[in-house]
Backbone as XML, in Angstrom:
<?xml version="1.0"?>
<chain id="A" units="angstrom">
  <residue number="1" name="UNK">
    <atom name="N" x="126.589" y="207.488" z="62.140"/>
    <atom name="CA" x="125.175" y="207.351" z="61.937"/>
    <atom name="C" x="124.860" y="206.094" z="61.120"/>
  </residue>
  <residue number="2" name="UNK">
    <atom name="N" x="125.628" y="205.627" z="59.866"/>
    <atom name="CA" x="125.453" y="204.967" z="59.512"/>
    <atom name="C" x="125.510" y="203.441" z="60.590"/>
  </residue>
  <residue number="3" name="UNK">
    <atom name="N" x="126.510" y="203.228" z="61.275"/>
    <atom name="CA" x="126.290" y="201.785" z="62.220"/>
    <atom name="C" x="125.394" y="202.169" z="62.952"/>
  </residue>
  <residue number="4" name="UNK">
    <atom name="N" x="125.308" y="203.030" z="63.267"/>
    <atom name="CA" x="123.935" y="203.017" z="64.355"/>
    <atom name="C" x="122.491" y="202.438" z="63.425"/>
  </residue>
  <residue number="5" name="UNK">
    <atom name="N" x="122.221" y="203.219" z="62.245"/>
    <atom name="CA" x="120.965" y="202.621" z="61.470"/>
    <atom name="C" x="121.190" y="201.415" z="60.962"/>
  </residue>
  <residue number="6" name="UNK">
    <atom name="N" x="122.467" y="200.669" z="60.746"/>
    <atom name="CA" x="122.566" y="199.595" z="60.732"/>
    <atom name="C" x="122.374" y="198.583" z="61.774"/>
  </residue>
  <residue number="7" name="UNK">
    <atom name="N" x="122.450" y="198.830" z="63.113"/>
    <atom name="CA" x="122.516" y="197.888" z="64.195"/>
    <atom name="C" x="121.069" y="198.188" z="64.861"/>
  </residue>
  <residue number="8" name="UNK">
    <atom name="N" x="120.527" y="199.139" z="64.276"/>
    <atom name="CA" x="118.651" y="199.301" z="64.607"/>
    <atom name="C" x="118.022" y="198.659" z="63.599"/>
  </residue>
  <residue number="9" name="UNK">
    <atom name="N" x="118.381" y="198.650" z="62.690"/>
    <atom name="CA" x="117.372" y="197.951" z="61.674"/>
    <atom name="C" x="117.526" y="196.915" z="61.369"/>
  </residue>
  <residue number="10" name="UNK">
    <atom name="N" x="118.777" y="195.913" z="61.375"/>
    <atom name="CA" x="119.106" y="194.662" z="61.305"/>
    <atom name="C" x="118.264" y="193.917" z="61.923"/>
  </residue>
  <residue number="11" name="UNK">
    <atom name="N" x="117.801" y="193.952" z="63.034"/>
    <atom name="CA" x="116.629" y="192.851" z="64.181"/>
    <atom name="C" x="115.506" y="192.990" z="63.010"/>
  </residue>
  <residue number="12" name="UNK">
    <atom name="N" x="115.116" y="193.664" z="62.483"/>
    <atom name="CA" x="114.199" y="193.472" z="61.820"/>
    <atom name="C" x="114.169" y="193.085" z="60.065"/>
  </residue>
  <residue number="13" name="UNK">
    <atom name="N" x="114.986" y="193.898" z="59.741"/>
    <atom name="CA" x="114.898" y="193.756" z="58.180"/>
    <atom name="C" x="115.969" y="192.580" z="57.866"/>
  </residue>
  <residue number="14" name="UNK">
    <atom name="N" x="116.795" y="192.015" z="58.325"/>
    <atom name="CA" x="117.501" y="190.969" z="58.208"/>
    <atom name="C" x="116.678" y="190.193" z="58.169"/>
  </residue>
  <residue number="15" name="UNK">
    <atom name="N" x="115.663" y="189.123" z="58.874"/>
    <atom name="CA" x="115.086" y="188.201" z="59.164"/>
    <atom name="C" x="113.871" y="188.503" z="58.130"/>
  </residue>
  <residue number="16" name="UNK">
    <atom name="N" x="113.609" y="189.724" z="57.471"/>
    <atom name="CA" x="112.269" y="190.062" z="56.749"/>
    <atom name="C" x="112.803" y="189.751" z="55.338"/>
  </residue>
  <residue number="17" name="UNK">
    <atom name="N" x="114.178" y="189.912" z="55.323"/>
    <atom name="CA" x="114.534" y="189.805" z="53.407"/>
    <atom name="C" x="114.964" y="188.224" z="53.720"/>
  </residue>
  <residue number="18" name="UNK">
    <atom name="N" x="115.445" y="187.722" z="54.583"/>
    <atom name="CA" x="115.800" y="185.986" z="54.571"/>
    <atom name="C" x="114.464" y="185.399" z="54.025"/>
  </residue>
  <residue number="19" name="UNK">
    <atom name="N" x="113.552" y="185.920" z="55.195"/>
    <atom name="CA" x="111.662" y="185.000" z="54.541"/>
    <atom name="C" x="111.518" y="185.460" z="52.835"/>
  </residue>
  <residue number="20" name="UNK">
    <atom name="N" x="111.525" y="186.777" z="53.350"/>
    <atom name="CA" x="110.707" y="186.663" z="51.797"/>
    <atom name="C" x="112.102" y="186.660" z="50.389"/>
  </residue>
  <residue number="21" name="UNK">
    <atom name="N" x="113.311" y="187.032" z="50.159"/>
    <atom name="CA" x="114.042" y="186.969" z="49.530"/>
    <atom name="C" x="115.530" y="186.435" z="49.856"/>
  </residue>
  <residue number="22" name="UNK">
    <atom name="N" x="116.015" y="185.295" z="49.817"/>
    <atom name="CA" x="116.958" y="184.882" z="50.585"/>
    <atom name="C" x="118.015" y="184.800" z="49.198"/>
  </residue>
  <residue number="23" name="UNK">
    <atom name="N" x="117.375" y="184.868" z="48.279"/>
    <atom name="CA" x="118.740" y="185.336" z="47.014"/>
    <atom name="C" x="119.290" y="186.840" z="47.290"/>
  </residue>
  <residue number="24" name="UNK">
    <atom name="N" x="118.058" y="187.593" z="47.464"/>
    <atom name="CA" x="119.095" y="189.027" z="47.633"/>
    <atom name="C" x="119.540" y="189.642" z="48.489"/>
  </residue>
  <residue number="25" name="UNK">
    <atom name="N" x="118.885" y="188.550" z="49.839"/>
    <atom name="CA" x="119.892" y="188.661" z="51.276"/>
    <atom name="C" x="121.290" y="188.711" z="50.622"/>
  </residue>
  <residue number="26" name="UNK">
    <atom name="N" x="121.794" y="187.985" z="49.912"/>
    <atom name="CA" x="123.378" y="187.611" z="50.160"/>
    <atom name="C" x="124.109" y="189.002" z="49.454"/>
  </residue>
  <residue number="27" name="UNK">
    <atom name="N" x="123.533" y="189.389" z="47.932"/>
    <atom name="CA" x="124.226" y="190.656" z="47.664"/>
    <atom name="C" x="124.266" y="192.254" z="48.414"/>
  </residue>
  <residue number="28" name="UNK">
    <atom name="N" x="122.465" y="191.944" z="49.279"/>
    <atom name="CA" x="122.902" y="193.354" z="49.961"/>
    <atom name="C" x="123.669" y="193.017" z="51.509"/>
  </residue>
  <residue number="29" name="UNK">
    <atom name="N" x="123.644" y="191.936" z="52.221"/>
    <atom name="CA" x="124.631" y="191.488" z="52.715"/>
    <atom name="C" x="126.000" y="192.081" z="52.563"/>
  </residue>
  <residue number="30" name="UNK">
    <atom name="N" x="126.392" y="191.729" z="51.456"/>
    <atom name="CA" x="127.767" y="192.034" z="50.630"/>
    <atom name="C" x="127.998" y="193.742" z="50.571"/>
  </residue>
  <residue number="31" name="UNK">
    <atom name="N" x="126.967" y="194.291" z="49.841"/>
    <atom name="CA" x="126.694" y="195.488" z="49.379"/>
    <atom name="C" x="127.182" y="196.065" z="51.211"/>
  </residue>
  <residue number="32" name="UNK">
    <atom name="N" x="126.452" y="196.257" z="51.983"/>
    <atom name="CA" x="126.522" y="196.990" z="53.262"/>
    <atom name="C" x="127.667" y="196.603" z="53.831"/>
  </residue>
  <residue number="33" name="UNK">
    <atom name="N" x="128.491" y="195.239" z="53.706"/>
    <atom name="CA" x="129.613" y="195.136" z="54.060"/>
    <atom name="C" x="130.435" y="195.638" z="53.727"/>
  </residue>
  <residue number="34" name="UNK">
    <atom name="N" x="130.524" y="195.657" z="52.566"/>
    <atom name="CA" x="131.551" y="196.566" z="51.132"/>
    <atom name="C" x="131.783" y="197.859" z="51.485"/>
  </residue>
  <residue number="35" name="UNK">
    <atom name="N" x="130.385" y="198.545" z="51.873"/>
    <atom name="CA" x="130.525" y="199.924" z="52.274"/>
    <atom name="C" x="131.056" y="200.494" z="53.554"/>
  </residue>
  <residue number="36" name="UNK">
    <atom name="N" x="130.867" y="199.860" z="54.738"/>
    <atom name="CA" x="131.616" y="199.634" z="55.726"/>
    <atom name="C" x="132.870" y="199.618" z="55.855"/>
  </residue>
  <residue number="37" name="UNK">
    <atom name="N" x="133.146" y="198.373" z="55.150"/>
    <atom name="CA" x="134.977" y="198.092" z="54.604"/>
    <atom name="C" x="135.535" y="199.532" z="54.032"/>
  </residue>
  <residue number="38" name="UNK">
    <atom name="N" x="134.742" y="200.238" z="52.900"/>
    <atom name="CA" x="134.933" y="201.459" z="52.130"/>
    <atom name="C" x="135.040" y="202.493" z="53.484"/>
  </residue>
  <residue number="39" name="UNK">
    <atom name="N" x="134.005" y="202.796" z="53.959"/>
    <atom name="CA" x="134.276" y="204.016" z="55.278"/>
    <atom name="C" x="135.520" y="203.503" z="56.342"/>
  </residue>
  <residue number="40" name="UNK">
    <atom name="N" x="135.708" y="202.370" z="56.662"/>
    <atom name="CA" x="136.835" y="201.771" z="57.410"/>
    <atom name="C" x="138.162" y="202.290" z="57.019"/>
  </residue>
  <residue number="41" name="UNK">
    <atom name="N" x="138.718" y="202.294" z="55.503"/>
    <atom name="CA" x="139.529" y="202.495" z="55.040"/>
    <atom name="C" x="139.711" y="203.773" z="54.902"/>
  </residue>
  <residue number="42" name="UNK">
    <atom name="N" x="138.962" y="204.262" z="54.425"/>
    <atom name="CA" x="138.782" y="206.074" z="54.557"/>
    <atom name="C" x="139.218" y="206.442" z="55.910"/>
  </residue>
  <residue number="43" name="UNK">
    <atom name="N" x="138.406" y="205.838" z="57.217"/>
    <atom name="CA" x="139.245" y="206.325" z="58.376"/>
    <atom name="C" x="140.518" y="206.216" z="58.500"/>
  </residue>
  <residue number="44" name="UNK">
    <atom name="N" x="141.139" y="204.805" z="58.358"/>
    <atom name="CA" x="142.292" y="204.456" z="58.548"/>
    <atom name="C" x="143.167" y="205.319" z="58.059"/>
  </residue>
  <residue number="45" name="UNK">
    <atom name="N" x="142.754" y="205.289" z="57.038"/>
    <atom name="CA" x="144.060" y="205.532" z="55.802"/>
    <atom name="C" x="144.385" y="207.513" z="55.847"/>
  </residue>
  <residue number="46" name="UNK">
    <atom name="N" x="143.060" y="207.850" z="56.118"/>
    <atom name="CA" x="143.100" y="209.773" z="55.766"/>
    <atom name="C" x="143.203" y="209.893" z="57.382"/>
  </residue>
  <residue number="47" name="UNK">
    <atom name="N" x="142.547" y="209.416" z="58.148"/>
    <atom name="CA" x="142.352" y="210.166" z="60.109"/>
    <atom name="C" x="143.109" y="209.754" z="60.962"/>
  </residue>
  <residue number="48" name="UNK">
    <atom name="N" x="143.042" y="208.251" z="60.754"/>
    <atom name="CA" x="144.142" y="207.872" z="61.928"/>
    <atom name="C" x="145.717" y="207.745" z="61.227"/>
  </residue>
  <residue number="49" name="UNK">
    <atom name="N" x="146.016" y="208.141" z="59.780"/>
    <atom name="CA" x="147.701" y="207.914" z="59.981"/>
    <atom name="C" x="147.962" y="209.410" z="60.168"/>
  </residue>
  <residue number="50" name="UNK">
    <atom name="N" x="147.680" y="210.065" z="60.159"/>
    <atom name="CA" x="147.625" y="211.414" z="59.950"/>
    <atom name="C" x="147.911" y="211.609" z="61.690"/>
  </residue>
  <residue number="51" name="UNK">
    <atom name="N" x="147.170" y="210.926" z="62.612"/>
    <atom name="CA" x="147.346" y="211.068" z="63.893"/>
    <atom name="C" x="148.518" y="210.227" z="64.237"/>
  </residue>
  <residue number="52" name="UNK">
    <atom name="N" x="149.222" y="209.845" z="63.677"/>
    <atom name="CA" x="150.164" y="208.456" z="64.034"/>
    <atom name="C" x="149.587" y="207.541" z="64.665"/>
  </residue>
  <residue number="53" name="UNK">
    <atom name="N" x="148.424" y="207.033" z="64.502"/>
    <atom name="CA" x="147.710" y="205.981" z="65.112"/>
    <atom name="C" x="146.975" y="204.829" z="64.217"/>
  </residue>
  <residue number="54" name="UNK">
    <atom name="N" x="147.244" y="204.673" z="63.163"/>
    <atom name="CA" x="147.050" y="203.508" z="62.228"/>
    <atom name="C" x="146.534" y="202.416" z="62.115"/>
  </residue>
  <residue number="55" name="UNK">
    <atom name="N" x="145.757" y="201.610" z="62.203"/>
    <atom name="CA" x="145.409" y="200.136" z="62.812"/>
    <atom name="C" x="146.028" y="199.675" z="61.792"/>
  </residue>
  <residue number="56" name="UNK">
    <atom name="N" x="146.469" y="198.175" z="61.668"/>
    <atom name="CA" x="147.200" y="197.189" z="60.173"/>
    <atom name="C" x="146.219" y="197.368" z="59.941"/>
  </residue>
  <residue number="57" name="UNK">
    <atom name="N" x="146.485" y="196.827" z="58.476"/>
    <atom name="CA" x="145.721" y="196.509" z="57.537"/>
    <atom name="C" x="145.401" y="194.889" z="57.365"/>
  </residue>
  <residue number="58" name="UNK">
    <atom name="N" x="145.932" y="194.027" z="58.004"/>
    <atom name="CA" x="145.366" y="192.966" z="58.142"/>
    <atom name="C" x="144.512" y="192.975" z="59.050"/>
  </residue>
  <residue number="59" name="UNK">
    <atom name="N" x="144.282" y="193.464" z="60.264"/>
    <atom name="CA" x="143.312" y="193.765" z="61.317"/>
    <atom name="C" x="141.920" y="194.236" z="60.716"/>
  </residue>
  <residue number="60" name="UNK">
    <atom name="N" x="142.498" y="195.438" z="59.757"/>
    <atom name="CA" x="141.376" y="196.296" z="59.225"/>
    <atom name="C" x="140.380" y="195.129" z="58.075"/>
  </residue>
  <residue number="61" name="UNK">
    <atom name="N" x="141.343" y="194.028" z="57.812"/>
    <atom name="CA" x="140.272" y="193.565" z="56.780"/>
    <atom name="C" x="140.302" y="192.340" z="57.071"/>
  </residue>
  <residue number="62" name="UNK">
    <atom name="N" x="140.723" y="191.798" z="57.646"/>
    <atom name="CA" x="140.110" y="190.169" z="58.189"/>
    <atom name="C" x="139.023" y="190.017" z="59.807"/>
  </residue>
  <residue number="63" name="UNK">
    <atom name="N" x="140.433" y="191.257" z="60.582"/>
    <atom name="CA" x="139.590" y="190.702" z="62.047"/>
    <atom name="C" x="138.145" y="191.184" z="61.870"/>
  </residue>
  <residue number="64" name="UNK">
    <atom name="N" x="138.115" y="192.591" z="61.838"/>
    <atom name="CA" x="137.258" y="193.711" z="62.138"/>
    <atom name="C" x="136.345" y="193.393" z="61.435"/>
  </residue>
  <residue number="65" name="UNK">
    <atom name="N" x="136.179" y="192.666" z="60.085"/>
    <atom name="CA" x="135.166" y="192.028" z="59.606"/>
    <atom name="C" x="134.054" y="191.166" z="60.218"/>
  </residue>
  <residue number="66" name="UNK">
    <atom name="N" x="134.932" y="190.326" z="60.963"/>
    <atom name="CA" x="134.281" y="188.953" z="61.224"/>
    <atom name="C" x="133.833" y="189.332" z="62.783"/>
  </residue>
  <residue number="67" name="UNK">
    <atom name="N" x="134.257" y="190.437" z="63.313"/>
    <atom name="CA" x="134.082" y="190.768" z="64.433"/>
    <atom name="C" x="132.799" y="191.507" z="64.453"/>
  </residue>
  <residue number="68" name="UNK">
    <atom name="N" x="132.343" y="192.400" z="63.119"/>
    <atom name="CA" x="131.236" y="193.147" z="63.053"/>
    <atom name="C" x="129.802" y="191.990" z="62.647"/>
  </residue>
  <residue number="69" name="UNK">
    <atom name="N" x="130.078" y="191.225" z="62.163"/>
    <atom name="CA" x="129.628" y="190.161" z="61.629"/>
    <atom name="C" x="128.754" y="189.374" z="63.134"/>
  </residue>
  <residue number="70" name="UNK">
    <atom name="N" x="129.591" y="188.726" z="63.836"/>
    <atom name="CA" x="129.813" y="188.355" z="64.774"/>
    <atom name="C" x="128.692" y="189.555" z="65.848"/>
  </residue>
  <residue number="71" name="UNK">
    <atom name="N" x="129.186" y="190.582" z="65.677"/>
    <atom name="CA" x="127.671" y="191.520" z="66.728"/>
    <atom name="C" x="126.752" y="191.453" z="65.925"/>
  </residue>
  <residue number="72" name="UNK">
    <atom name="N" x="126.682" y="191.495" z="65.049"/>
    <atom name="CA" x="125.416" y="191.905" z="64.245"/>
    <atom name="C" x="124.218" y="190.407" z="64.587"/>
  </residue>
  <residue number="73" name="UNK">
    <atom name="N" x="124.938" y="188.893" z="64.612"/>
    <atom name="CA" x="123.972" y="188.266" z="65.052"/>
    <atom name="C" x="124.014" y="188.127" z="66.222"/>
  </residue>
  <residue number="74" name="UNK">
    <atom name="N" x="124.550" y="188.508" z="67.317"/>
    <atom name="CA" x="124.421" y="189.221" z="68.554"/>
    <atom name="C" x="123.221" y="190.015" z="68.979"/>
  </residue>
  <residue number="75" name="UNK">
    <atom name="N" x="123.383" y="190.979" z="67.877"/>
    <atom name="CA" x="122.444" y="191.704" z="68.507"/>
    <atom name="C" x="121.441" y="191.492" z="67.986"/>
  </residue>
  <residue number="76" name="UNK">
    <atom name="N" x="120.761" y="190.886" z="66.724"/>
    <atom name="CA" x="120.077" y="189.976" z="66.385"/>
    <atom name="C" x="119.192" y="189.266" z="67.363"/>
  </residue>
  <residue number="77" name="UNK">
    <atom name="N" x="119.745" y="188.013" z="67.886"/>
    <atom name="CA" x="119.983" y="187.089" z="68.690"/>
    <atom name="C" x="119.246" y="187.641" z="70.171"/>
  </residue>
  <residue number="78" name="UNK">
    <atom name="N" x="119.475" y="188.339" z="70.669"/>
    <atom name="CA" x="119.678" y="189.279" z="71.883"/>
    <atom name="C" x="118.353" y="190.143" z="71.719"/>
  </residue>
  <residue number="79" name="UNK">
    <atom name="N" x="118.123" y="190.984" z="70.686"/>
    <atom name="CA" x="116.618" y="191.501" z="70.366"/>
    <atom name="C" x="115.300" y="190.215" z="70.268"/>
  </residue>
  <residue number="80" name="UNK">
    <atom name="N" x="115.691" y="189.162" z="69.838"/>
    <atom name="CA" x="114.199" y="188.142" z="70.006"/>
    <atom name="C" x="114.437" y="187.460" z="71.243"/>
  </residue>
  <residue number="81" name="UNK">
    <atom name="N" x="115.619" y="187.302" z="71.882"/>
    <atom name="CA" x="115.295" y="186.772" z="73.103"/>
    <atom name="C" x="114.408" y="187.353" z="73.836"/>
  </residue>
  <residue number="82" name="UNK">
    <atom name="N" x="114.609" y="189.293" z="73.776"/>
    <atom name="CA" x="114.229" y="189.743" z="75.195"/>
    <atom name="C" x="112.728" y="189.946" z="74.917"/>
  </residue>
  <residue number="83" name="UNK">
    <atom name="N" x="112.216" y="189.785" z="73.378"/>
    <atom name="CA" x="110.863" y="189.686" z="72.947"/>
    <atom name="C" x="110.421" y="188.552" z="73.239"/>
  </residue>
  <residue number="84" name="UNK">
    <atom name="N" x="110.724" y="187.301" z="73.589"/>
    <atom name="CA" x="110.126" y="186.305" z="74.584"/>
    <atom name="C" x="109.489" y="186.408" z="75.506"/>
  </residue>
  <residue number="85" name="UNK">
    <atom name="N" x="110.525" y="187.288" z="76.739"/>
    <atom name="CA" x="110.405" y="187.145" z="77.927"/>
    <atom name="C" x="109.296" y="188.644" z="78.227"/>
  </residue>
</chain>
């Protein structure tokens, strides 16, 4: 639930705290990443070794980062286009 209210509300409230507050874009930026990273690890570490199915831990904290990162202005990106047309 949580990525889901994250990947609905980003098109909007991302671009609303850049205009009007672009200092505290960057800590809650951080803040929602942090927590992510936090539930990530919780899966990893308690659900999937437990299943013998594990992802690294370099995966878990470099790729998967930059990869969520990476949709998020995607889908960003992708929500004002189709408000153009």
């Amino acid at each position: 639930m949580y990525q889901t209210a994250m990947m609905v509300s980003a098109p909007v409230l991302l671009p609303a705290i850049l205009a009007t507050h672009p200092q505290f874009s960057i800590p809650i930026s951080f803040g929602a990443s942090g927590a992510y990273a936090i539930l990530l690890t919780i899966f990893n570490e308690y659900h999937l070794r437990r299943r013998g199915q594990m992802v690294s831990r370099n995966v878990l904290y470099f790729y998967y980062p930059l990869y969520k990162i990476y949709l998020a202005f995607v889908n960003i990106w992708s929500w004002y286009v189709v408000q153009l047309y």
